[in-house]
Backbone as a ProteinNet text record, in pm:
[ID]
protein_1_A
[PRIMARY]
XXXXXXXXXXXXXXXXXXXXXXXXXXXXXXXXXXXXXXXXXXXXXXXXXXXXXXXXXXXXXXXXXXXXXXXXXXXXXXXXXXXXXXXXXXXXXXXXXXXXXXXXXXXXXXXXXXXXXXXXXXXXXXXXXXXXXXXXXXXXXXXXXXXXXXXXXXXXXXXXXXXXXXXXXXXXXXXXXXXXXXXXXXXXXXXXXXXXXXXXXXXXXXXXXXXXXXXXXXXXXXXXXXXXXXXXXXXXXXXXXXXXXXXXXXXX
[TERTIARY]
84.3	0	88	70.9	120.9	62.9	117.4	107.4	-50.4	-47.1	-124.2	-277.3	-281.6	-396.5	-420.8	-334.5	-392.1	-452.1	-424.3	-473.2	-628.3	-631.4	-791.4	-875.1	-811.6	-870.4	-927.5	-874.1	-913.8	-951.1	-1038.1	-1067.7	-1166.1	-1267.4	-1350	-1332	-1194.2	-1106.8	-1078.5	-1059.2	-981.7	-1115.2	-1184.6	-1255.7	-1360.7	-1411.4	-1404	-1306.3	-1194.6	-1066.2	-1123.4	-1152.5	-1144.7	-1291.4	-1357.2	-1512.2	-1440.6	-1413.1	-1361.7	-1297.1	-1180.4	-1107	-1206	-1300.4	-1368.9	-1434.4	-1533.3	-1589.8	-1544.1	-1426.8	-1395.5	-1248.9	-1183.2	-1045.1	-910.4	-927.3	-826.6	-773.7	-662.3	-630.5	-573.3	-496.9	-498.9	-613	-706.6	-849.2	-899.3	-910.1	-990	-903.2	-749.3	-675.4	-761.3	-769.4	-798.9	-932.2	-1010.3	-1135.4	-1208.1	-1107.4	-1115	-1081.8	-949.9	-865.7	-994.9	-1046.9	-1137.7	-1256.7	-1327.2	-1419	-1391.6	-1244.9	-1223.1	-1150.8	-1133.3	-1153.3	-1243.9	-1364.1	-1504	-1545.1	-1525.7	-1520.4	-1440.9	-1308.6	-1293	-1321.1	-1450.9	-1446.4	-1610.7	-1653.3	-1795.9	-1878.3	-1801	-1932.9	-1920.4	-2059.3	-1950.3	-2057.6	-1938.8	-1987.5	-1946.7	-1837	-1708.2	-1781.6	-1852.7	-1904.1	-2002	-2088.1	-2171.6	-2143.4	-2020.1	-1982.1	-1968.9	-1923	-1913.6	-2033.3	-2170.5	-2257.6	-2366.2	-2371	-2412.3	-2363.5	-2448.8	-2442.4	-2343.2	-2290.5	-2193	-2230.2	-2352.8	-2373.4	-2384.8	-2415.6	-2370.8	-2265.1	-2172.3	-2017.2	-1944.7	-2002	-1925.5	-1977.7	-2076.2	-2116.2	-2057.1	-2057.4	-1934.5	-1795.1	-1764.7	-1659.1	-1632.3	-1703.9	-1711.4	-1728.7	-1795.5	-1833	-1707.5	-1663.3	-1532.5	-1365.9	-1392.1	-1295.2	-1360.2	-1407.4	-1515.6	-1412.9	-1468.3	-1456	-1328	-1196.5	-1047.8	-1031.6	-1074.8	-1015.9	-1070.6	-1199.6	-1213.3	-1126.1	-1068.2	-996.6	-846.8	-828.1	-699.7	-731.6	-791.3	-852.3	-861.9	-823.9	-812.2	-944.4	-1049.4	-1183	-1251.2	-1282.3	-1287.2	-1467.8	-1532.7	-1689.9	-1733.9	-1738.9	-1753.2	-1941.4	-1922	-2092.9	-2138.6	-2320.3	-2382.3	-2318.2	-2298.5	-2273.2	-2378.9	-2501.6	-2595.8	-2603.5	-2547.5	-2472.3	-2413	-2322.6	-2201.9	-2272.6	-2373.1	-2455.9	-2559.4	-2636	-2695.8	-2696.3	-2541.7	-2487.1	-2464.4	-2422.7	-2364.5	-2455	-2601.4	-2747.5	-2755.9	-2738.3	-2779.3	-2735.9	-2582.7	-2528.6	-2556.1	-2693.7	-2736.5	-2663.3	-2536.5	-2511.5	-2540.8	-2549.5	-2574.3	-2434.5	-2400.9	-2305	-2279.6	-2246.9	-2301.5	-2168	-2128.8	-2068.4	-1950.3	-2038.5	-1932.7	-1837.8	-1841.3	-1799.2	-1631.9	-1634.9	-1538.6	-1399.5	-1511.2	-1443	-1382.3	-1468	-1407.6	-1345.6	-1360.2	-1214.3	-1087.7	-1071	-1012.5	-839	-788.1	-679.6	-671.3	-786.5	-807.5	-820.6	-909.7	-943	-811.3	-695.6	-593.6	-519.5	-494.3	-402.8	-479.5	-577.2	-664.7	-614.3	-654.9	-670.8	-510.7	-400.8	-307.7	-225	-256.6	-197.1	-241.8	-394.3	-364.9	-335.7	-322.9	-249.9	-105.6	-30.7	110.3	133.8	17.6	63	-31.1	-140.3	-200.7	-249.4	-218.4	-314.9	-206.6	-62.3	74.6	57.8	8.9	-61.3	-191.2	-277.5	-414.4	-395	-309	-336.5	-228.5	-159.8	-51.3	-98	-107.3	-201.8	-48.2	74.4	153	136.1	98.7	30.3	-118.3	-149	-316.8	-310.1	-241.5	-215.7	-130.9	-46.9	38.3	-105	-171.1	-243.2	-360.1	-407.9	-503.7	-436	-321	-226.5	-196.8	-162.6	-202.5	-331	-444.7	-583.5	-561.7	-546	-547.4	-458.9	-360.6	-266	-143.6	-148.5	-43.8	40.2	98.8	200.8	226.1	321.5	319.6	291	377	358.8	457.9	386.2	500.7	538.1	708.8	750.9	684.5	693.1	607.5	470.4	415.1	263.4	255.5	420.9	355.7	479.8	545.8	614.1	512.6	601.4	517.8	495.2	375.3	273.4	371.6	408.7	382.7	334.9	317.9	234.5	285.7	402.1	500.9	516.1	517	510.2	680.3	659.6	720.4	841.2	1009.7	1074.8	1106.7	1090.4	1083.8	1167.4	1211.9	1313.9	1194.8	1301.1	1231	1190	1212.7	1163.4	1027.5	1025.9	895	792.6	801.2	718.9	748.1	768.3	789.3	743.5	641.7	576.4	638	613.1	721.6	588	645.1	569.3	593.6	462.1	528.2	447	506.9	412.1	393	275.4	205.5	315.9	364.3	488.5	446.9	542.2	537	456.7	412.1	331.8	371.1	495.5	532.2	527.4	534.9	504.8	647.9	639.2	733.6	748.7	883.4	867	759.5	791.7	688.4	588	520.1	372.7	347.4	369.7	376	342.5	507.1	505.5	348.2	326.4	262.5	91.7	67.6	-92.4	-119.2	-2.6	-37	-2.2	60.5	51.3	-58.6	-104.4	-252.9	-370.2	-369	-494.1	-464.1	-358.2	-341.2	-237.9	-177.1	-89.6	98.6	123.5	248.4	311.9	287.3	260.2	426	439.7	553.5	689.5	825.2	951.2	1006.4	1014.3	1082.5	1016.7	1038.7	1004.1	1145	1181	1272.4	1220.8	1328	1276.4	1342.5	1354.4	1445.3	1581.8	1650.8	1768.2	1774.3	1779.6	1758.3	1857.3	1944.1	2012	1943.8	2043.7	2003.2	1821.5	1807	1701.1	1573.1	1591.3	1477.7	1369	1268.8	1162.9	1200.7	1169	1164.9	1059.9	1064.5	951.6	844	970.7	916.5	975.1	935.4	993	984.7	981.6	961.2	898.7	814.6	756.8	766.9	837.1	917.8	778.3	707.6	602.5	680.5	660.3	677.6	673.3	503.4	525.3	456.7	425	438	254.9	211.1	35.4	12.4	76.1	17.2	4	161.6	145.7	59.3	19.6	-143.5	-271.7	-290.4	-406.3	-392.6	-282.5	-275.2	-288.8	-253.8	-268.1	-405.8	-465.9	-544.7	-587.8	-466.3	-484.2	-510.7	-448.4	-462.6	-320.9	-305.8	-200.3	-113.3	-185.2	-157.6	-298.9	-250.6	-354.4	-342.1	-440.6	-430.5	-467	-421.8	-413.9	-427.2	-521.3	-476	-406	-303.9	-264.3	-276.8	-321.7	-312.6	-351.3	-444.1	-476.2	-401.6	-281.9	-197.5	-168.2	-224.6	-208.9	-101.4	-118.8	48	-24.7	70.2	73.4	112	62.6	143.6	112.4	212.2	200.7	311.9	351.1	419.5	585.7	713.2	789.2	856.3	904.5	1036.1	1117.5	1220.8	1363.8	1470	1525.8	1619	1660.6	1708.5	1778.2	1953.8	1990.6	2120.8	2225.4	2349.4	2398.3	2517.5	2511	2602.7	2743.2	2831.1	2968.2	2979.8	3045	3088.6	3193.6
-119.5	0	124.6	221.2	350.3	461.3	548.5	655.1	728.3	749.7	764.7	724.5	541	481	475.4	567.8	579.2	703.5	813	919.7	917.1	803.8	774.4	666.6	602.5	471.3	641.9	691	762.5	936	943.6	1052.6	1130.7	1058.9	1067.9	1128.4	1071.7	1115.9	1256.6	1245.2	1403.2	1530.2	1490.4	1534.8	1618.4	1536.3	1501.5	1626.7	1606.4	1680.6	1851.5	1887.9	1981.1	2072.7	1992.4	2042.8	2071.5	2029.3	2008	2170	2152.5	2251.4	2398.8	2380.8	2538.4	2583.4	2439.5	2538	2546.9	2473.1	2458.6	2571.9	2504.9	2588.7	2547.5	2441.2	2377.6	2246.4	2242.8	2150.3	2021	2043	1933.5	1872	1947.1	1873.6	1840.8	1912.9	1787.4	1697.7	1688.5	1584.9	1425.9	1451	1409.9	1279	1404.1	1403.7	1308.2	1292.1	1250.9	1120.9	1106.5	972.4	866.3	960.9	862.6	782.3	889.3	828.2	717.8	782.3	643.7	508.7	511.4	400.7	293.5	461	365.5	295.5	368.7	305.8	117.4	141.3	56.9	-91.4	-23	-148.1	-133	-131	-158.6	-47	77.8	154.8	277.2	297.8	386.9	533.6	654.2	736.4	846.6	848.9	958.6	1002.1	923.1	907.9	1050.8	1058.8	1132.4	1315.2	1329.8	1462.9	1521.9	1506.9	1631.9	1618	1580.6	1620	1688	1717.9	1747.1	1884.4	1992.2	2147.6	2177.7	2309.4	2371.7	2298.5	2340	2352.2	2230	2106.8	1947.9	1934	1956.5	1948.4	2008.7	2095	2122.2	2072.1	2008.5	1916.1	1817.1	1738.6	1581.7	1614.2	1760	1771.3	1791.4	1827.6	1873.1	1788.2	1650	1519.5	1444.9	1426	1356.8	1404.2	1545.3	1596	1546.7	1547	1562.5	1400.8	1308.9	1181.9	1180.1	1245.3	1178.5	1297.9	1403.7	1469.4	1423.4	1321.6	1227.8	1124.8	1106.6	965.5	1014.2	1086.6	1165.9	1174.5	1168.3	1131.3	1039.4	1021.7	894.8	818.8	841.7	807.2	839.2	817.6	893.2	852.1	995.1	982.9	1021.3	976.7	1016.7	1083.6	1202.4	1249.1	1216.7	1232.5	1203.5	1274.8	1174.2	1200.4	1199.9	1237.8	1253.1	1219.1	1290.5	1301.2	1232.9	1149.2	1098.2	939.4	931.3	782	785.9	937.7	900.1	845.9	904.9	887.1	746.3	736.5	533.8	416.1	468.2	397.8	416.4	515.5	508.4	392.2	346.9	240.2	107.7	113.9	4.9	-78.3	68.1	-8.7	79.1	12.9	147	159.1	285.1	300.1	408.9	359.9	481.7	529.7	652.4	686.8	558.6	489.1	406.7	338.6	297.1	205.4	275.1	395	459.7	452.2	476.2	472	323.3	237.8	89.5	36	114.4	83.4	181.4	230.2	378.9	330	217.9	152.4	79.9	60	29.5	131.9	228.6	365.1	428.9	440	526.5	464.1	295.5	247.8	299.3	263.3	269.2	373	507.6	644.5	646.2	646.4	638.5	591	455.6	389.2	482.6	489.7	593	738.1	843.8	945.2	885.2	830.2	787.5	697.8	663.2	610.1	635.5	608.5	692.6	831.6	853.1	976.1	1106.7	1059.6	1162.3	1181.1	1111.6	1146	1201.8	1193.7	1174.6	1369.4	1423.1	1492.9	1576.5	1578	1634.6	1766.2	1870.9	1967.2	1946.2	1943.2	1978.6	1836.1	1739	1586.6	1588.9	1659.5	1690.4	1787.1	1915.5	1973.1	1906.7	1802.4	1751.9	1618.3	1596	1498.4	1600.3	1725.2	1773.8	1824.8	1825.1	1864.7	1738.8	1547.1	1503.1	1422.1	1489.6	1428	1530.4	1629.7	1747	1754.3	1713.8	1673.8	1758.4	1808.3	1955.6	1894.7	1768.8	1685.3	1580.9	1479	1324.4	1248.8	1176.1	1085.4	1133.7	1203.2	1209	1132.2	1145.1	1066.2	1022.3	1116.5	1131.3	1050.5	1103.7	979	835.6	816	708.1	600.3	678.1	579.7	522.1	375.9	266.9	306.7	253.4	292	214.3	255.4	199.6	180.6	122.5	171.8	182.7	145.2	184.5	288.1	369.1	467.7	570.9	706	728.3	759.6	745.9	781.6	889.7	960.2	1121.3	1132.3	1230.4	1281.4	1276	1234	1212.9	1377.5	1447.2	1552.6	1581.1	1576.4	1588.9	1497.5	1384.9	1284.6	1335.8	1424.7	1469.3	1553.5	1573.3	1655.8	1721.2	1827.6	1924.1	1897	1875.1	1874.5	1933.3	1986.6	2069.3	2012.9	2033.6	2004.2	2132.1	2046.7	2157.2	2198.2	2279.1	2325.9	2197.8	2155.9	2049.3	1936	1916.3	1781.6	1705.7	1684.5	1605.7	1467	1433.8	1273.3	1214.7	1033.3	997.4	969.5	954.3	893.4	811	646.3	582.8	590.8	667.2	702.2	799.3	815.9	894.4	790.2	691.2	565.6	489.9	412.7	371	466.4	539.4	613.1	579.2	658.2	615.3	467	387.6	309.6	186	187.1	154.3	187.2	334.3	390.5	319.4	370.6	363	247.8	180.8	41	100.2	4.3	53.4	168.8	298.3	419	508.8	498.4	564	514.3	541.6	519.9	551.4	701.5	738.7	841.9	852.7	1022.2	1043.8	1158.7	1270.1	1327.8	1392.6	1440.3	1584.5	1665.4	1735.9	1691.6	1704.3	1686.3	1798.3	1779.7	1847.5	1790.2	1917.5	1922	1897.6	1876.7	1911.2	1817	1757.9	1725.7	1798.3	1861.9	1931.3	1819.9	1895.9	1820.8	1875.4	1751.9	1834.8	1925.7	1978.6	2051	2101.3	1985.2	1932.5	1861.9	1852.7	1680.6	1715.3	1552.2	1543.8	1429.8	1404.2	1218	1245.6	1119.3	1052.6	986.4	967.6	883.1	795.8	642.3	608.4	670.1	776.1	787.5	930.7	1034.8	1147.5	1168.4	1037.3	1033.8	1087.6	1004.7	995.1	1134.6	1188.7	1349.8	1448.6	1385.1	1488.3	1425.5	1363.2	1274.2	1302.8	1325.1	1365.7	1558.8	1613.9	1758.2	1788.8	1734.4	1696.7	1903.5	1939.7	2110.4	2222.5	2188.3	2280.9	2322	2437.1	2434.5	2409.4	2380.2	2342.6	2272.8	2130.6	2055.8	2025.6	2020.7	2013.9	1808.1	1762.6	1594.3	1599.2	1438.4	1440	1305.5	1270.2	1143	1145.3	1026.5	998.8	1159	1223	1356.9	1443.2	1475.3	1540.2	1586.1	1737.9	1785.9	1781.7	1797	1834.5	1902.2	1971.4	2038.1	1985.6	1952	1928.6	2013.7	2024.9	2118.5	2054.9	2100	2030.7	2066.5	1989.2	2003.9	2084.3	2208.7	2310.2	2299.1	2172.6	2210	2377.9	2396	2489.7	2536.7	2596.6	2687	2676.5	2600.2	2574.2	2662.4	2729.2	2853.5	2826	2926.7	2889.3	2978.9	2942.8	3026.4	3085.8	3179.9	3287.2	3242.4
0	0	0	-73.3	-91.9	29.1	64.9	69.9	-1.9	-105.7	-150.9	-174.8	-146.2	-118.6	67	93.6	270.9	252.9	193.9	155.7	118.9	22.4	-33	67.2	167.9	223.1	374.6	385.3	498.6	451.2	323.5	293.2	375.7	414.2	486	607.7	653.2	782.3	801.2	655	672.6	616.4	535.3	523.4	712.1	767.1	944.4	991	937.9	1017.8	936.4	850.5	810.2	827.4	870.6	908.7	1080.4	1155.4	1283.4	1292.7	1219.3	1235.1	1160	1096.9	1038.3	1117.4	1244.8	1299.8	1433.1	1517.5	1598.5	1612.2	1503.4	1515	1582.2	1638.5	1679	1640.4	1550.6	1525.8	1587.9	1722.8	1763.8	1828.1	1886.8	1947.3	1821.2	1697.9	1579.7	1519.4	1529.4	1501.5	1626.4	1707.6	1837.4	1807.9	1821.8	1752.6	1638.3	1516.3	1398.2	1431.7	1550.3	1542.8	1655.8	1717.3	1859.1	1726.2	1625.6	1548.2	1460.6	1386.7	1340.3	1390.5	1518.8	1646.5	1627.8	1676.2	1641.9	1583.9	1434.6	1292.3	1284.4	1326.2	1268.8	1351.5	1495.9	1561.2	1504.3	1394.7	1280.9	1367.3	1446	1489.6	1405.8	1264.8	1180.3	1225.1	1283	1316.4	1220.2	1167.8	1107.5	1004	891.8	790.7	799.4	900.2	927.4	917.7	986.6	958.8	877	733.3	645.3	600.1	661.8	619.2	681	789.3	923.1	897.4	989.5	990.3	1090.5	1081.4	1155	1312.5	1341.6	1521.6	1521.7	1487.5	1512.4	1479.9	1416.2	1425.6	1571.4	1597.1	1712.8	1829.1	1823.2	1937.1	1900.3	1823.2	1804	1861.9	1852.7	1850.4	2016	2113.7	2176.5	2317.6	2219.2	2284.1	2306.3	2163.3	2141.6	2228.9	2208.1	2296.8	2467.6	2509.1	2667.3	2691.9	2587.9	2612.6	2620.2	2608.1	2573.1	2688	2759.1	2823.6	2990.9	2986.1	3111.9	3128.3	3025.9	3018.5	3130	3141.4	3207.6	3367.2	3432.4	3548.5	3620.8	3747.1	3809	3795	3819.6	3794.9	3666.5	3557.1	3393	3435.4	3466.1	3445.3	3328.8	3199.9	3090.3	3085.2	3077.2	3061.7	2952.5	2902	2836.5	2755.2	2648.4	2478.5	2367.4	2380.3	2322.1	2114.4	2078.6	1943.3	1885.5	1946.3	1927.1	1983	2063	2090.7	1984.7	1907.9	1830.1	1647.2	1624.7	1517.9	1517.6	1635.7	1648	1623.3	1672.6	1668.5	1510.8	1433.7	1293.2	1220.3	1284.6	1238.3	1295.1	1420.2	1442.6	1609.1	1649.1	1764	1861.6	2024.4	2111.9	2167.3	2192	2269.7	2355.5	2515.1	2599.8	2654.6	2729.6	2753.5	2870.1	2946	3035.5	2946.8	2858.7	2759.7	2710.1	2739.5	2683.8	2828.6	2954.3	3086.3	3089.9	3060.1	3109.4	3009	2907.9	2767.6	2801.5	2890.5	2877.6	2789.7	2835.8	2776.9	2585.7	2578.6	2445.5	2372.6	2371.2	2354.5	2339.8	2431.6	2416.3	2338.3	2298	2211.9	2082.4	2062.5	1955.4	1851.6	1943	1893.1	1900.5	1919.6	1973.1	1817.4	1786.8	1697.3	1585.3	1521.5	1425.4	1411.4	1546.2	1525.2	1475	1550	1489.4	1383	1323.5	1161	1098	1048.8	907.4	943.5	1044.4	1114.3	1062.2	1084.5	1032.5	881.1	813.8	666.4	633.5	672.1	681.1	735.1	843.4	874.7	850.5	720.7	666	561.1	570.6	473.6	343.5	380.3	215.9	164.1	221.1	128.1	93.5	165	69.2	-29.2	-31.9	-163.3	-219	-247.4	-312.7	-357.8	-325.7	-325.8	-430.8	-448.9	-519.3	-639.4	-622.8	-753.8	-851.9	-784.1	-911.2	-931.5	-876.7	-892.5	-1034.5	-1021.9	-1133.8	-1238.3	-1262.1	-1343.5	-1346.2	-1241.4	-1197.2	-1193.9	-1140.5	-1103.7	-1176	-1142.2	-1240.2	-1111.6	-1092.3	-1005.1	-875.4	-788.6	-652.2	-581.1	-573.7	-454	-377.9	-290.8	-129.4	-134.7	-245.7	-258.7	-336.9	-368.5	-435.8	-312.1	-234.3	-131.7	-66.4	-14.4	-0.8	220.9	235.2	349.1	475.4	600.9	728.5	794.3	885.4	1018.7	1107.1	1135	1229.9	1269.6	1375.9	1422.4	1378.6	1363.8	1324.2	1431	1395.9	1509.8	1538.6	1656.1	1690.2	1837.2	1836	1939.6	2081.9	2192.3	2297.3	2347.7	2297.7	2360.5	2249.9	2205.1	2101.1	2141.9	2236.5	2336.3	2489.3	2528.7	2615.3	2734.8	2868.9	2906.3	2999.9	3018.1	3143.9	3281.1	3365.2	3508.3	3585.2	3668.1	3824.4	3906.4	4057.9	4152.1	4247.7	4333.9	4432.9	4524.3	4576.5	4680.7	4795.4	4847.1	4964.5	4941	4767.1	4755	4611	4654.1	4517.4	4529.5	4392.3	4362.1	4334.7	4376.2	4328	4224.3	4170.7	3972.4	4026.9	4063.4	4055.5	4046.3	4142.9	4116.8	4015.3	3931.2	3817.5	3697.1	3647.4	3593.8	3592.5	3755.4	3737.8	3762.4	3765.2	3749.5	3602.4	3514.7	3328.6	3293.4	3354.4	3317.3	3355.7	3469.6	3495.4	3437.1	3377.3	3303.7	3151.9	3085.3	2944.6	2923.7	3006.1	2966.8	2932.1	2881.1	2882.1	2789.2	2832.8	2708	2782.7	2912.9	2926.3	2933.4	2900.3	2883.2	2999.3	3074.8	3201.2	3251	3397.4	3468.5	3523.1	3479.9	3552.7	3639.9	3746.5	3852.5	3852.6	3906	3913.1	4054.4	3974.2	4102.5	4208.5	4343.2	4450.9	4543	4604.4	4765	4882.2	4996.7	5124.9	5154.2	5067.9	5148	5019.4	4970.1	4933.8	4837.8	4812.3	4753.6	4620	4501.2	4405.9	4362	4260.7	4213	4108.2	4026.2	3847.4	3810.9	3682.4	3653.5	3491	3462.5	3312.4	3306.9	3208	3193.2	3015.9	2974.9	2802.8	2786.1	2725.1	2679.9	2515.4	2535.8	2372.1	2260.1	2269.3	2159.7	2120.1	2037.1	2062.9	2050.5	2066.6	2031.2	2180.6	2249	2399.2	2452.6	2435.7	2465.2	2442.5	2275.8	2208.6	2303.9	2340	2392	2554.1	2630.4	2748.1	2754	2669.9	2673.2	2527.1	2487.3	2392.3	2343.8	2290.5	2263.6	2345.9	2511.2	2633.1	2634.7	2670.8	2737	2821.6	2954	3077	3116.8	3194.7	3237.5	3351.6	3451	3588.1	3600.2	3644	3703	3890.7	3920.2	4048.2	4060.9	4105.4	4153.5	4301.9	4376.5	4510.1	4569.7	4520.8	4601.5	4599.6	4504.8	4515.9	4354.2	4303.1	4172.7	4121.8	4019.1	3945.4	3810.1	3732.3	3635.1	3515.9	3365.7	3290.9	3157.4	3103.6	2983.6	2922.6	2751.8	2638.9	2707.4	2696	2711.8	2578.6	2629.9	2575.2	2579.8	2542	2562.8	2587.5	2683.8	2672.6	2547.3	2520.8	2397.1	2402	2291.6	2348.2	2279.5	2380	2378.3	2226.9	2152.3	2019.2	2076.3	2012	2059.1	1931.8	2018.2	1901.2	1860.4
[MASK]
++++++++++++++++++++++++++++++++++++++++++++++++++++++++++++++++++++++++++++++++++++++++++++++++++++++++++++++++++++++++++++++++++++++++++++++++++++++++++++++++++++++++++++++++++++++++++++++++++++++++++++++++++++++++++++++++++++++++++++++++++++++++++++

């Protein structure tokens, strides 16, 4: 399979992605968004189909649902609220599906959505391969590289800081790596690599950290287009937002 026949096997997808983003505006929550439906989809619940045909103000309720559902999932307890929209699109296709279903999958759900952000989803949601893709529907082009290379699914390999989340904690209530490790890895399975801590003297507590996730899906799906996200482990908050590497000093 090409490049190019992932382009056409998930048009629909992107099509989804581009209604998402007109009336919503955020691309990583409708990257998000697009990847939870076609989840659905490909376990015979076909919901995705439905959107580019549906009006502005039901798009942003799918969208709104779909985001709701991946941003409970981050919670020690994931109470997924009524999804109204997003259970009635699913019935069109003949199945029911209620919001618990998403809580007591919360690990399948994150591989799911997970696996295709990091492989057809990095195409699917590529805008210079969709204009490279409307240029030789049109004959602007011959045959491109880029679209006629042959398909992976292998996730693509990316610098650990590009999978990477910066953490803080509450003054006098920090967590250990471990309990860090294992909270995501109980919810979502084996999705993280390491936690950093900050190194500290004398005794002190640290006061941020870092957590490496495998793979750079998890990071979109744990910050799902926020800036900063508030978490509780064991009763005790922490902060996470996208990791910034430092700026490294050039010599003159």
């Amino acid at each position: 399979m090409t490049v190019r026949e992932v382009l056409y096997m998930y048009f629909l997808a992107r099509q989804a992605y581009d209604r998402f983003v007109s009336v919503c505006g955020n691309p990583e929550q409708a990257r998000n968004a697009v990847a939870l439906l076609v989840w659905l989809d490909m376990g015979t619940i076909s919901a995705i189909h439905h959107i580019p045909g549906i009006d502005a103000g039901a798009v942003g309720i799918v969208a709104e649902e779909a985001n709701t559902i991946l941003e409970c999932l981050r919670y020690p307890k994931p109470m997924v609220p009524p999804i109204p929209l997003i259970s009635a699109l699913c019935m069109q296709g003949g199945v029911c599906i209620e919001p618990r279903f998403f809580a007591f999958h919360q690990d399948l759900v994150v591989r799911g959505v997970s696996h295709f952000l990091d492989g057809a989803g990095k195409f699917v949601f590529d805008d210079r391969l969709q204009v490279l893709l409307r240029k030789y529907e049109t004959g602007l082009v011959g045959n491109p590289p880029e679209l006629m290379a042959p398909y992976s699914s292998m996730p693509l390999d990316v610098p650990e800081d590009c999978r990477s989340i910066f953490i803080t904690f509450s003054k006098g209530m920090p967590l250990l790596r471990e309990e860090i490790f294992d909270y995501f890895r109980k919810k979502w399975g084996d999705c993280v690599v390491r936690v950093l801590m900050e190194k500290t003297t004398g005794g002190s507590m640290p006061m941020y950290g870092r957590i490496i996730f495998k793979t750079e899906a998890v990071v979109q799906l744990v910050l799902n287009g926020e800036r900063l996200v508030k978490i509780s482990i064991d009763q005790r908050q922490i902060w996470l937002r996208k990791y910034v590497p430092k700026p490294t000093s050039v010599a003159d």
